[in-house]
ZAVEXVEX-978615 format. One record per residue (C-alpha): residue in one letter; x, y, z; residue number from 1. Coordinates in Angstrom, 3 decimals, decimal comma, m for minus. Layout:
BEGIN
 res       c1       c2       c3   n
   a        X        Y        Z NUM
...
! end
This chain:
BEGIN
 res       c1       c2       c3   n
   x    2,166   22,242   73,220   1
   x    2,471   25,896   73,937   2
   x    2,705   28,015   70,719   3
   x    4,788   31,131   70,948   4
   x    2,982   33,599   68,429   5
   x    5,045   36,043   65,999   6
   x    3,757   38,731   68,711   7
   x    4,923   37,533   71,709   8
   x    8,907   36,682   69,879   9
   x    8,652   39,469   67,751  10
   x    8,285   41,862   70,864  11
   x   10,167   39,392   73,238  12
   x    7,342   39,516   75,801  13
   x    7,450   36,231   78,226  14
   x    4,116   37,451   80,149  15
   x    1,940   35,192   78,796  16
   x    4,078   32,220   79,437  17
   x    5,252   33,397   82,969  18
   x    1,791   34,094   84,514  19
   x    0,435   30,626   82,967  20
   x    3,308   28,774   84,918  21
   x    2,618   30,975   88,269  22
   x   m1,126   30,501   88,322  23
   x   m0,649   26,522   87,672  24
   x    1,480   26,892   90,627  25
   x   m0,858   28,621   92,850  26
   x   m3,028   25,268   92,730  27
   x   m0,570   21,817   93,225  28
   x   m2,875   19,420   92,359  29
   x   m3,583   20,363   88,919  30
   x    0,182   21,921   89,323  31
   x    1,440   17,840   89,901  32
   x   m1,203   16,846   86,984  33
   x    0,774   18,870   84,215  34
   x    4,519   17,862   85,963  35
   x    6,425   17,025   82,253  36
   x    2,873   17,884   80,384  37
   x    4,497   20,738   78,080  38
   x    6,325   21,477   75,364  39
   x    7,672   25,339   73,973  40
   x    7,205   25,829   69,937  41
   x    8,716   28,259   67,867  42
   x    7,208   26,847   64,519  43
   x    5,001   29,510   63,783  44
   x    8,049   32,127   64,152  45
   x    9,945   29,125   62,041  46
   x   12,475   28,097   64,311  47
   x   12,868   23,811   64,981  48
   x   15,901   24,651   66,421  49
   x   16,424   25,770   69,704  50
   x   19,697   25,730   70,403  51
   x   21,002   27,218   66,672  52
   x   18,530   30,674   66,990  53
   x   19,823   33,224   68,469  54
   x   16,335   34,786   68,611  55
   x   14,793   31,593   70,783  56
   x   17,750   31,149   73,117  57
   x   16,903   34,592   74,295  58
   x   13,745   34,033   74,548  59
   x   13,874   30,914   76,452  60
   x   16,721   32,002   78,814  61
   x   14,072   35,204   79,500  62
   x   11,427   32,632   80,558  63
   x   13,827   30,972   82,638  64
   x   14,944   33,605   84,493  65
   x   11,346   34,478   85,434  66
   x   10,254   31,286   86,280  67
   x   13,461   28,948   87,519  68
   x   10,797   26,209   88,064  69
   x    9,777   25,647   84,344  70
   x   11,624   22,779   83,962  71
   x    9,220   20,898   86,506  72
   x    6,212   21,326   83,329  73
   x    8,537   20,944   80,491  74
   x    8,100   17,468   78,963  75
   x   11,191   15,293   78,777  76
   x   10,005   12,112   77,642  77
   x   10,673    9,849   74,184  78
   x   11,134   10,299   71,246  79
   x   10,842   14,411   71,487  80
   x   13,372   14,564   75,117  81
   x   12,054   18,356   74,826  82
   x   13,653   19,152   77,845  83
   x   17,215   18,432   76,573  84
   x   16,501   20,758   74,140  85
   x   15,542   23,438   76,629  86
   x   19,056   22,723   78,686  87
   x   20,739   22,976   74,816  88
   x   19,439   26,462   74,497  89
   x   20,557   27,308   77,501  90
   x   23,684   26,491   77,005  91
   x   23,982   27,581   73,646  92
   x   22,604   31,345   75,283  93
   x   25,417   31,703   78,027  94
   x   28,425   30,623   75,285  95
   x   26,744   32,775   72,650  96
   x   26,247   29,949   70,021  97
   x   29,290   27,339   70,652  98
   x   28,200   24,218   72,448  99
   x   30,342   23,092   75,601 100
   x   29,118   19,942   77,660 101
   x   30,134   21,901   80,996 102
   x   27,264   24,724   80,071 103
   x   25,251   22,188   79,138 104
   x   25,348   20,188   82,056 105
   x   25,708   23,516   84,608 106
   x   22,389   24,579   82,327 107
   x   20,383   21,288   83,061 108
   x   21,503   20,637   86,713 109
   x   20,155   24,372   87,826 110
   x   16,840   23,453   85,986 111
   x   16,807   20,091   88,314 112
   x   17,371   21,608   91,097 113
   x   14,439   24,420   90,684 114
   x   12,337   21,396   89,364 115
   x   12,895   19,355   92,084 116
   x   12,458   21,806   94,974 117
   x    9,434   22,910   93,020 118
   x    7,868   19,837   92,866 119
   x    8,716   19,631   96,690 120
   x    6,687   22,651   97,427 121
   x    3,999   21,278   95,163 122
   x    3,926   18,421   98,079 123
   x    4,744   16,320   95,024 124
   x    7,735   14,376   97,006 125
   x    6,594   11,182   96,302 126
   x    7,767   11,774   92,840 127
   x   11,053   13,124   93,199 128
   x   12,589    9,998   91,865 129
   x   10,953   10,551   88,690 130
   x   11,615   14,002   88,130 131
   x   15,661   12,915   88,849 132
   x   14,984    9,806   86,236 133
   x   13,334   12,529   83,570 134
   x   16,354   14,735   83,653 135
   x   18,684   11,677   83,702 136
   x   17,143   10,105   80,118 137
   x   17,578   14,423   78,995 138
   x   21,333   14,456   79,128 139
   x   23,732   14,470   76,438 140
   x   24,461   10,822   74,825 141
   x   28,259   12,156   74,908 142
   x   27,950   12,368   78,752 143
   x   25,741    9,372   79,304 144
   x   27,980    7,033   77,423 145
   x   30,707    7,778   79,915 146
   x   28,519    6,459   83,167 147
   x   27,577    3,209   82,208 148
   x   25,100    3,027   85,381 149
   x   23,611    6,446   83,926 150
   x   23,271    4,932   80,645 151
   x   21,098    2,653   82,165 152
   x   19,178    4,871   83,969 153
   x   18,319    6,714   80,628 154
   x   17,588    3,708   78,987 155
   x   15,132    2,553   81,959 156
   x   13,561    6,016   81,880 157
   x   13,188    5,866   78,246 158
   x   11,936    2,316   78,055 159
   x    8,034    2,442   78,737 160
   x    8,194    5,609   75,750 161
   x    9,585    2,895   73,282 162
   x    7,356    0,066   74,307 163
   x    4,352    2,266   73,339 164
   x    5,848    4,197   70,071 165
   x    5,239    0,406   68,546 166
   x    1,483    1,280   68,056 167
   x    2,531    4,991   66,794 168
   x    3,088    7,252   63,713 169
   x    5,804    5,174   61,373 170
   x    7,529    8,710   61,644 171
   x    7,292    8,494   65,903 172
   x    8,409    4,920   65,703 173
   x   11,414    6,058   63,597 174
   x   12,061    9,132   65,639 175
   x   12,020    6,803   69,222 176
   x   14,098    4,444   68,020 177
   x   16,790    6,706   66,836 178
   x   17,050    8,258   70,142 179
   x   17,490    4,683   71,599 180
   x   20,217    3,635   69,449 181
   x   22,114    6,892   70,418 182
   x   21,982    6,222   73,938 183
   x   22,784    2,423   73,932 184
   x   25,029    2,402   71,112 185
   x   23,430   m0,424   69,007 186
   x   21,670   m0,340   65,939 187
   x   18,376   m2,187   65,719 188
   x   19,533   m3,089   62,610 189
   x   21,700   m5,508   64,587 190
   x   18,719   m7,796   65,521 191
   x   15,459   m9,742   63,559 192
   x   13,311   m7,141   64,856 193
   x   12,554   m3,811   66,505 194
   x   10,987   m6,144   69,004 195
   x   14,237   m8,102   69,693 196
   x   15,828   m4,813   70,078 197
   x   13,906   m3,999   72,918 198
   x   14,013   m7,079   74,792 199
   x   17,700   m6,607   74,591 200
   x   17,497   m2,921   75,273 201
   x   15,448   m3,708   78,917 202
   x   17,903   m6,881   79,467 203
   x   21,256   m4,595   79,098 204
   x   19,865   m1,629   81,596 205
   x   18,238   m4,189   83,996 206
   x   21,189   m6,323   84,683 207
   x   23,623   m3,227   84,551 208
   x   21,222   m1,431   86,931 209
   x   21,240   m4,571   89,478 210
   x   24,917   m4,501   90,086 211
   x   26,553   m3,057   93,061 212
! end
């Protein structure tokens, strides 16, 4: 978790931030350790919210522009899907506060691409599939629902995430399973357990997933 101080938003200065991502960079093996490692909070300027503050949209479209590669670090898995919420703000920055699903999408596709040729110069090809699955499971639900086959691929990226939120926090579990219900479109409430849920959940993305 990286902590933006009442300093650094007060005053607007991205330094900090910037020259921590470009020294990470300089070395790609701890660069490929800390691919989807990090997270940006504005709690101790008390902003949850992203995508609703004007304040933090600015501030994250700031850090963008310095350093198109962020989204490589910028954790995207369940139940938090930070880097949605990244793309959101982004979005939410360029139409001044009203959401539109093309911004959105134009938003999170740019931070792909600079992830993915980042992790490329990082020598981190191998994993290039992963990055693609990471940013698949942070789209919209509104979007995924339309692509079945990219439904699935959210729901396979998300899956391992649920499997081990069972051992969590009652509030993690809650907050995981949420987000899973969103993108399938069932309720758990719908089966005996959260445990049937899931064995459903991995049967519906793997047989969707294995047609041609």
């Amino acid at each position: 978790m990286l902590d933006i101080d009442r300093e650094q938003f007060g005053t607007g200065k991205i330094q900090l931030l910037v020259d921590l991502f470009r020294k990470l960079s300089q070395n790609p093996t701890a660069a490929r350790a800390k691919r989807s490692a990090f997270m940006l909070s504005f709690e101790n300027v008390g902003i949850t919210n992203l995508s609703q503050d004007a304040r933090s949209r600015q501030y994250i479209a700031k850090v963008i522009d310095a350093v198109p590669f962020v989204g490589y670090y910028l954790h995207g898995d369940a139940p938090f899907f930070h880097l949605r919420k990244i793309s959101l703000a982004l979005s939410y920055s360029e139409s001044h506060g009203t959401f539109m699903t093309d911004l959105f999408l134009e938003a999170h596709h740019r931070l792909y691409n600079d992830a993915a040729a980042h992790g490329q110069a990082l020598g981190d090809d191998s994993n290039k599939s992963l990055i693609e699955e990471v940013f698949v499971a942070n789209l919209i639900h509104e979007f995924l629902h339309q692509d079945p086959r990219l439904q699935a691929r959210a729901m396979r990226a998300m899956y391992p995430s649920l499997v081990a939120t069972l051992s969590a926090s009652p509030a993690l579990l809650k907050l995981a399973f949420a987000e899973a219900e969103r993108t399938w479109k069932r309720s758990v409430n719908e089966f005996e357990s959260r445990e049937d849920f899931l064995r459903e959940f991995e049967k519906a993305f793997k047989e969707r997933l294995a047609r041609r």
